[in-house]
GUVO-178769 format. One record per residue (C-alpha): residue in one letter; z, x, y. Coordinates in steps of 0.1 Angstrom, whole numbers, padded with zeros to 4 digits, always signed. Layout:
// residues N
aZXY ...
***
This chain:
// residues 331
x-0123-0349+0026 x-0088-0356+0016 x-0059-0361+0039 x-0041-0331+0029 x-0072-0312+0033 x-0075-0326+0066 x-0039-0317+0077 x-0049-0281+0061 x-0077-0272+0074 x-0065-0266+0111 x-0035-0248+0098 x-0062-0223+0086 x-0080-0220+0116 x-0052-0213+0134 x-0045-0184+0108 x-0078-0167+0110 x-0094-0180+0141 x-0095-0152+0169 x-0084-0171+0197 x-0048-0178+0178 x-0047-0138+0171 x-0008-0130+0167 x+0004-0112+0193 x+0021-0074+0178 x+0050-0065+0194 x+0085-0049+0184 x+0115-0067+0180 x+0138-0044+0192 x+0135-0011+0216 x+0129+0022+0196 x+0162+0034+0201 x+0179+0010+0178 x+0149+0004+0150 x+0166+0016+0119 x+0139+0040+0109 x+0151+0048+0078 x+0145+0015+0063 x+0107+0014+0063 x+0106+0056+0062 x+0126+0089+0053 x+0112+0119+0060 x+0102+0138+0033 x+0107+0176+0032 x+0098+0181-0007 x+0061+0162-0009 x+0046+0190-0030 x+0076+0190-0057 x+0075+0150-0057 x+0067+0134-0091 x+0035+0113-0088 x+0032+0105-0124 x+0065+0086-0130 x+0073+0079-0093 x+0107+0081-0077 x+0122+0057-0102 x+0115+0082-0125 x+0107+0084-0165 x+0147+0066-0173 x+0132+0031-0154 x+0099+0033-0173 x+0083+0008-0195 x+0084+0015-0234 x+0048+0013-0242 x+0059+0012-0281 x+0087-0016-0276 x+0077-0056-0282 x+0084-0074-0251 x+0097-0110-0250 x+0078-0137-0231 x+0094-0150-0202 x+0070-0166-0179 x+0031-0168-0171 x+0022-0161-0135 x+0009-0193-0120 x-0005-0182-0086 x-0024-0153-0071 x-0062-0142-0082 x-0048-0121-0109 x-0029-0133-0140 x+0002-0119-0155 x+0029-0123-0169 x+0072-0121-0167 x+0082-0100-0200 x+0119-0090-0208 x+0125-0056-0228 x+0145-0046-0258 x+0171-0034-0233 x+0172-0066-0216 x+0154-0060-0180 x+0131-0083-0164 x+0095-0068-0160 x+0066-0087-0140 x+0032-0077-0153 x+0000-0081-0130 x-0033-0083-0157 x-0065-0076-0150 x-0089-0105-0142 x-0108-0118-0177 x-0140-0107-0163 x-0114-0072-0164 x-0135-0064-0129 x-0114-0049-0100 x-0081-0050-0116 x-0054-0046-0089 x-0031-0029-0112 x-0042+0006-0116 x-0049+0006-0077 x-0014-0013-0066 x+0008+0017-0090 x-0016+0047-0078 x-0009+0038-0038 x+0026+0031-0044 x+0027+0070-0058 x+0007+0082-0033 x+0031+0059-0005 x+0066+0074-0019 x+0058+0107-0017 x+0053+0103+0021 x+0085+0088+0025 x+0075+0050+0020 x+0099+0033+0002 x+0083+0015-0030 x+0101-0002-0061 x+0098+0005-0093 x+0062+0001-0108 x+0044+0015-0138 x+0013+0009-0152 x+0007+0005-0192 x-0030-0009-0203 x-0017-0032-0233 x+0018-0052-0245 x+0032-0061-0275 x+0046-0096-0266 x+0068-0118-0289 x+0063-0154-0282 x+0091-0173-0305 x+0085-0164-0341 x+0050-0148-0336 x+0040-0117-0316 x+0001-0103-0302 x-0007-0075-0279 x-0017-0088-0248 x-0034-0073-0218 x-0014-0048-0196 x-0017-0037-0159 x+0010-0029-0131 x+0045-0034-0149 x+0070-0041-0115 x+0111-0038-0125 x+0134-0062-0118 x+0159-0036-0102 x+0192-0048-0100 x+0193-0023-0067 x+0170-0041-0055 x+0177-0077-0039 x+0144-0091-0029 x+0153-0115+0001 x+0121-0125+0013 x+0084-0112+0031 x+0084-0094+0069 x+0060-0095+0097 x+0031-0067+0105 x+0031-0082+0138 x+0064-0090+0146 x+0095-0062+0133 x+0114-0034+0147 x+0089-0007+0139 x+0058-0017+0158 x+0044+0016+0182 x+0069+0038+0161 x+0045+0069+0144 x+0060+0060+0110 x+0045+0023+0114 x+0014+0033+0129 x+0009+0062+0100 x+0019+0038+0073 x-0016+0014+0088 x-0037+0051+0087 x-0032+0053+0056 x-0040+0019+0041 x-0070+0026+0059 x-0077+0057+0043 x-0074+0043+0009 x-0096+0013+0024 x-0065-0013+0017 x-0078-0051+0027 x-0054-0074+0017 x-0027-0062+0051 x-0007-0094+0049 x+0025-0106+0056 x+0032-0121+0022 x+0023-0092+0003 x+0052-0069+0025 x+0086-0074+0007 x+0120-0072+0019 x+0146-0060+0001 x+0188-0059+0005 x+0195-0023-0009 x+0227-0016-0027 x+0240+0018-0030 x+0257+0043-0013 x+0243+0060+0014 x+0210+0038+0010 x+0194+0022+0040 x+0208-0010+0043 x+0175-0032+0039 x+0140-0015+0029 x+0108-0026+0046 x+0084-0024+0018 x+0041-0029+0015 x+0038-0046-0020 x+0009-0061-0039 x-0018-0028-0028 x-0041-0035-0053 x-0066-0044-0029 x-0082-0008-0022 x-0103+0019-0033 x-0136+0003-0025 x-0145-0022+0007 x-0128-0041+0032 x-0135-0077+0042 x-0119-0111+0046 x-0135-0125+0017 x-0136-0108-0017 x-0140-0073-0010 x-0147-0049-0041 x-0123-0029-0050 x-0116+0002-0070 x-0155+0009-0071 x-0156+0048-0064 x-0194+0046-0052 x-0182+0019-0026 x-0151+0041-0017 x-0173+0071-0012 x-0200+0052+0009 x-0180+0040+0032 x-0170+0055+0064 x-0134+0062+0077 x-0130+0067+0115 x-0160+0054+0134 x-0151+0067+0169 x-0127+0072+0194 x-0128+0048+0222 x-0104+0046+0256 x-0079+0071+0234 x-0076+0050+0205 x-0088+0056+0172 x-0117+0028+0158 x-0117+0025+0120 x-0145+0013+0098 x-0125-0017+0093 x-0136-0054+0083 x-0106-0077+0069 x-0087-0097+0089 x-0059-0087+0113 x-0078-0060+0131 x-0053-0063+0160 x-0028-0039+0142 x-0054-0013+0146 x-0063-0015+0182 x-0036+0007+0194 x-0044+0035+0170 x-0041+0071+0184 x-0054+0104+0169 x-0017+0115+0168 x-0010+0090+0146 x-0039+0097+0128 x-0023+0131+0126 x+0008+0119+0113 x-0006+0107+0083 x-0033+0135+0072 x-0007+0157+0079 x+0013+0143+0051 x-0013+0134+0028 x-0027+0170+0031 x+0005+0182+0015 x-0002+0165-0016 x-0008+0189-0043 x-0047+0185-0062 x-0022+0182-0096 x+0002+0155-0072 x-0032+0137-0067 x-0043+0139-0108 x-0006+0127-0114 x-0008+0093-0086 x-0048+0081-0103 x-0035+0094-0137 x-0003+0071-0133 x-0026+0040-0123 x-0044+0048-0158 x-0075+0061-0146 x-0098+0080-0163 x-0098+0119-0148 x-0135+0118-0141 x-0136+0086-0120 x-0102+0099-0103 x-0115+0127-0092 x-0144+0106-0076 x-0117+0088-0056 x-0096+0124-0047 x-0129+0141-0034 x-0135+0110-0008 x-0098+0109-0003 x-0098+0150+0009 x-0127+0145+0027 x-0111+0117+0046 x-0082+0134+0053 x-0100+0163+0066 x-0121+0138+0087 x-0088+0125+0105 x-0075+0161+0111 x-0105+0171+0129 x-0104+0135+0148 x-0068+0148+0162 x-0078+0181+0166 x-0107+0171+0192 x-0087+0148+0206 x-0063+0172+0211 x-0084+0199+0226 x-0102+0172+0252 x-0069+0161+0266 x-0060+0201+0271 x-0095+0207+0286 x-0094+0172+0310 x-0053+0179+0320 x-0053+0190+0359 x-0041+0227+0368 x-0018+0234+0388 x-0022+0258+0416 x+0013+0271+0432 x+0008+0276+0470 
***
């Protein structure tokens, strides 16, 4: 073993090893956490566009335009590449692994649909399965995936904390963890949460934002879980159990301290939303990620069921505490 090896190793331990797990706590008292920059409440979900996204059709990639090479990825388990348009914007392309197995990109744009509607803020992705890129005097198509837009908007300043940032214990915050466990998200880390410096009027001044989703729709686990396998997603359980008034998840990645505080209200929170997602919303969110309809509606099915699963979770809940609440006698 090398020296830097040696001088990494503990560093990783530290990371992973449950004796060093990082303590989740807020960074400020409810009262001053600027909601509104990790969540707005949504009172349109069922006339939201899932097929374009809040960005809309005008920020769209051109999937008949030849893109200029920019850059190639060079980290990350999925290549890609930086592409600039005939209109001059900056586009950063996520391919599919050359074995083209669990490709992120169809799972990272169909979330991000699904997460905007809610009221999650999300920039502005697209998904287009091929490229026509012109490097220097030649051009080929290459392989597509999740286009992301360099938004001018859009100021990304850096990554923010699960753990440690002025949303923790909030419903929004613990809804926003429901849900990646609905859709079975295992890649919940800190580098993959993007911060951005908003400009525009009216706009939140910073958005809290869960980037690089493409992790999902299949297992969890801390070491190469399958992903986007719909007969993985619909084997594998949801909620497990209700324990000491928290909610238990059937959850395996790392970081399972964000989940232990977990109630069926918050579980409530988020079917409540997701439940007012149209069945042609839900078409439009897998149809956006480029899936094909009859392994979509594979996904949807498990995706109602589950949602139906954590409504009834709250709704027992609910009724026990009622039942088990003292009564009061007057004299």
């Amino acid at each position: 073993m090398n020296r830097a090896s040696i001088l990494i190793a503990p560093m990783v331990l530290a990371l992973y090893y449950p004796g060093c797990t990082p303590k989740v706590a807020s960074t400020m008292p409810p009262w001053e956490a600027p909601l509104t920059e990790l969540w707005e409440h949504p009172t349109d979900i069922a006339s939201r566009d899932l097929y374009y996204g809040p960005w809309g059709a005008a920020h769209a990639p051109d999937p008949q335009a030849t893109y200029t090479f920019v850059d190639r990825k060079h980290e990350g388990t999925n290549p890609g590449i930086t592409v600039r348009d005939p209109e001059g914007r900056e586009w950063h392309v996520k391919q599919p692994p050359h074995n083209d197995q669990g490709a992120e990109g169809p799972i990272e744009v169909t979330l991000s649909r699904v997460l905007s509607a809610i009221g999650y803020h999300q920039p502005p992705i697209y998904f287009m399965p091929r490229v026509n890129v012109a490097y220097g005097k030649g051009e080929h198509v290459e392989p597509g995936g999740r286009f992301r837009l360099t938004e001018r908007s859009l100021k990304h300043v850096g990554d923010w904390s699960w753990q440690r940032n002025p949303f923790v214990g909030m419903r929004p915050y613990q809804g926003l963890l429901v849900v990646l466990m609905l859709f079975n998200s295992s890649d919940i880390k800190n580098e993959n949460n993007a911060l951005y410096d908003v400009r525009g009027a009216g706009a939140p001044r910073q958005w809290y934002v869960v980037r690089d989703l493409g992790t999902a729709l299949g297992e969890t686990g801390k070491l190469a879980p399958q992903r986007g396998d719909p007969g993985i997603f619909e084997r594998e359980p949801f909620i497990t159990g209700v324990k000491d008034g928290f909610v238990q998840f059937n959850y395996h990645g790392w970081h399972t301290e964000l989940f232990a505080n977990i109630t069926p209200e918050d579980v409530a929170f988020a079917t409540d939303l997701l439940s007012q997602l149209t069945d042609e919303q839900w078409a439009d969110a897998f149809r956006a990620g480029g899936y094909r309809p009859d392994v979509a509606g594979r996904f949807i099915r498990r995706v109602h069921q589950k949602i139906a699963e954590g409504q009834r979770v709250a709704e027992t809940a609910s009724v026990l505490r009622r039942a088990s609440a003292p009564i009061l006698v007057r004299p």
